[in-house]
C-alpha positions in Angstrom: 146.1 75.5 57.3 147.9 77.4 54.3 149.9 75.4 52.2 152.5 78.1 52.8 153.0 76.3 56.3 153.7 72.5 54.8 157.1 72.0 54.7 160.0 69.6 57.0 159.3 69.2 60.2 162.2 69.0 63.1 161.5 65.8 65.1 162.3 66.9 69.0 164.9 65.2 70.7 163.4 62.1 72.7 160.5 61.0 70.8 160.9 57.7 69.5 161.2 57.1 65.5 158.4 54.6 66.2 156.0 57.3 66.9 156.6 59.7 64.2 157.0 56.9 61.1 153.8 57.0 60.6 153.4 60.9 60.0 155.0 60.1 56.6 151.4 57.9 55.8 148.7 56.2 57.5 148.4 58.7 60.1 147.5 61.7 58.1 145.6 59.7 56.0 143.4 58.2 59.2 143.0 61.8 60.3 142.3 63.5 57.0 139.3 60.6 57.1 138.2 61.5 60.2 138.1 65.4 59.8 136.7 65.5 56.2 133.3 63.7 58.0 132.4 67.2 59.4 132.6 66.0 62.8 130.4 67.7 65.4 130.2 67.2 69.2 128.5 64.5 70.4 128.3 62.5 66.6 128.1 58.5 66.2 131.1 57.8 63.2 130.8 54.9 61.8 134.0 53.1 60.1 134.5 50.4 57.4 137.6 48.3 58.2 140.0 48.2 61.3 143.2 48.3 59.4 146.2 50.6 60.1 144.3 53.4 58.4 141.3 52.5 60.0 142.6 52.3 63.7 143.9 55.6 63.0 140.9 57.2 61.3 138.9 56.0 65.2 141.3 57.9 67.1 141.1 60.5 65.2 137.2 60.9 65.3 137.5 60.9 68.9 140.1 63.9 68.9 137.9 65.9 66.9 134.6 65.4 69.0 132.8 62.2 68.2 130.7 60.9 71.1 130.3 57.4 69.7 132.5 55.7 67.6 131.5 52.0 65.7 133.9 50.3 63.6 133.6 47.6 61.5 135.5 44.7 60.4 135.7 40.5 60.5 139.2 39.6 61.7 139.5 39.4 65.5 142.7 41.0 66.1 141.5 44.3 64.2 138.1 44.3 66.0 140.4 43.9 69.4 142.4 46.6 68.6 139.7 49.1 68.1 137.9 48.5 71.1 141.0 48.4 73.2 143.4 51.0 71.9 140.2 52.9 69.9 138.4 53.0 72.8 135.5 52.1 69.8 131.9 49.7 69.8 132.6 47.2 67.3 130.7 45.2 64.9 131.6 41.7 63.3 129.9 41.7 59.4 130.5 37.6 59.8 128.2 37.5 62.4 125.9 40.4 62.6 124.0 42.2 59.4 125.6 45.8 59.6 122.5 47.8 58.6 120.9 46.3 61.0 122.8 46.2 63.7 123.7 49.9 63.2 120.0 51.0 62.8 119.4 48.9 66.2 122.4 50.9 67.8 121.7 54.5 66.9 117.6 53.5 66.9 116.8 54.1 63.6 118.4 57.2 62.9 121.7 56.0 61.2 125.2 57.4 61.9 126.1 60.7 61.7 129.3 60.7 59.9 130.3 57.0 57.9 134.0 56.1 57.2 135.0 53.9 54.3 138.4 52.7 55.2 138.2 49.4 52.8 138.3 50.2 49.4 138.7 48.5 46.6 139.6 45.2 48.2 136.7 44.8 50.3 136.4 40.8 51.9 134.3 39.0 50.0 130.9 37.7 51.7 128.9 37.2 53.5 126.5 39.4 51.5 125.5 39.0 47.7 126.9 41.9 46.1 130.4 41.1 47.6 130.1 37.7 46.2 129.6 39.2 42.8 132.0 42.0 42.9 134.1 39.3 43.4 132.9 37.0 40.6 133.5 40.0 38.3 136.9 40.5 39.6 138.0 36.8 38.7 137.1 37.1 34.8 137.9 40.9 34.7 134.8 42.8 34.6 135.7 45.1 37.5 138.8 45.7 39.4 137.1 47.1 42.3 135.0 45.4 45.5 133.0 48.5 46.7 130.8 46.7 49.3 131.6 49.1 52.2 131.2 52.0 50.2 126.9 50.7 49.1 127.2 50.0 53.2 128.1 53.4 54.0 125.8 54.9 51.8 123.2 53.3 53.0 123.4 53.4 56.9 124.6 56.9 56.8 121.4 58.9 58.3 119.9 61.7 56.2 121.9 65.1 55.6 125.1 63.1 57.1 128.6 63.0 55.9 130.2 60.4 54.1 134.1 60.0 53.8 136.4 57.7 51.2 139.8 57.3 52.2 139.9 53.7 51.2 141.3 53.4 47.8 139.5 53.0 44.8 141.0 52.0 41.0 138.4 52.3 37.9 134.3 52.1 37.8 132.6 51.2 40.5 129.5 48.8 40.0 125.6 49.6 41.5 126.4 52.3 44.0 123.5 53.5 45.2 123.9 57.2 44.5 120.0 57.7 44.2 120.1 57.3 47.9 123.0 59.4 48.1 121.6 62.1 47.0 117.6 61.9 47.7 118.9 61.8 51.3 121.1 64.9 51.0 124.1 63.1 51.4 127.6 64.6 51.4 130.8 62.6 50.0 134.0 63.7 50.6 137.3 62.0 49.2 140.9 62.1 47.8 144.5 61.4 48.4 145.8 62.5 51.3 147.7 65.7 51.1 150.6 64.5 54.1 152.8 67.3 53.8 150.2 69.4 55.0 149.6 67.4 58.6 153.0 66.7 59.2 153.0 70.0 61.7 149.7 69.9 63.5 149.9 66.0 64.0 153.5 65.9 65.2 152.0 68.6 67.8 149.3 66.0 68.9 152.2 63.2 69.8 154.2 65.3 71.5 151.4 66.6 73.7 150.1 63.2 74.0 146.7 62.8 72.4 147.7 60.2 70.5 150.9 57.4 70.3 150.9 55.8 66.9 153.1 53.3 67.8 151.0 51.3 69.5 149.2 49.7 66.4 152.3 48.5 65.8 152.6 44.0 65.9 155.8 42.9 64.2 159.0 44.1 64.7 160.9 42.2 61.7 164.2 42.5 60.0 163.9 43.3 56.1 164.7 40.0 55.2 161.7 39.1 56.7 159.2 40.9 54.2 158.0 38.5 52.6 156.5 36.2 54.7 155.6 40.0 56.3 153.7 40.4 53.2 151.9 37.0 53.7 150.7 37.0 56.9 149.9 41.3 56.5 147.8 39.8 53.4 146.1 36.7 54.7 145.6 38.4 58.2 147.6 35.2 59.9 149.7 35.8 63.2 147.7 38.5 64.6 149.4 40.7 62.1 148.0 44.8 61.4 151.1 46.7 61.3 154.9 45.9 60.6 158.1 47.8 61.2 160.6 46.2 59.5 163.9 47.4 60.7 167.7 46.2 58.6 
């Protein structure tokens, strides 16, 4: 789409504010994740984290053609949500090795496309490296946690597509761009231009292929924000999204 098409959009009479809020964010920035993987019919995605971006980045991948979608997180209400409203195969890292529980599930070959929805603040354990990026964090080394991004890397199948919305900060430690790039890998990544999907998304709720309101939890007041805050950062009280309302 030109950028000569971006502008304000006229929400239609009907349609809930609770189904459009999120054209203004996570949304865009799900589906931006989703379609810079180069989906192609029939493709496993694989994606890092089952957060508000995250949930949206699954239902994405399905609207542009994924055949298999496998997302990947530790905190029970996320992993519910994606199987329930994402329709997606999960995997628990507390419990399961993800290379090798991926590599079991697509036999051998790897996913097609590989979704880093994490970041910089990627839970720390249970593997080494996260313990460490985390060690480094404490006394200042690093800023940044990039387990999920040497996952991706790494489980991505050759000539496949890997894609960084999860947001990063300064130098990333011991990615492994050897593989990256001896297996023909492609990276894509960047902020997410919203303006530009406010049209074609808005067209996808109201013809709907996709309600964005339901990853909503909490419906709070804003003198509730705090505690909001708490729970949204300690994932306590089955919390993933808040609309916080005066």
């Amino acid at each position: 789409m030109p950028f000569s098409d971006v502008g304000p959009i006229k929400i239609p009479e009907g349609i809930p504010d609770e189904k459009v809020l999120f054209l203004s964010d996570i949304f865009p920035t799900g589906y931006l994740a989703a379609e810079n993987c180069g989906i192609e019919a029939g493709d496993t995605v694989a994606i890092w984290g089952c957060g508000p971006v995250a949930q949206f980045a699954i239902q994405s991948a399905w609207m542009l053609g994924a055949g298999r979608v496998i997302a990947i997180d530790c905190v029970p209400e996320r992993l519910t949500m994606a199987e329930k409203l994402g329709k997606a195969e999960t995997i628990n890292f507390e419990k399961d090795d993800v290379y090798d529980r991926l590599m079991t599930m697509t036999k051998g070959r790897g996913p097609d496309r590989c979704i880093d929805a994490v970041g910089a603040e990627n839970h720390a354990g249970p593997t080494i490296d996260s313990y460490i990026d985390k060690a480094k964090q404490v006394i200042h080394l690093t800023k940044d946690r990039p387990h999920s991004l040497r996952e991706a890397i790494k489980c991505c199948r050759n000539w496949g597509t890997v894609s960084i919305p999860g947001a990063y900060i300064g130098m990333l430690d011991n990615i492994p761009f050897g593989s990256a790039m001896n297996r023909g890998l492609t990276l894509r990544m960047g902020q997410t231009p919203v303006q530009k999907y406010l049209k074609p998304l808005l067209q996808k709720i109201i013809g709907g292929e996709i309600d964005p309101s339901k990853i909503i939890t909490h419906h709070l007041k804003l003198t509730d924000a705090p505690a909001a805050y708490k729970n949204f950062s300690e994932k306590t009280d089955g919390c993933v999204k808040v609309v916080m309302q005066p």
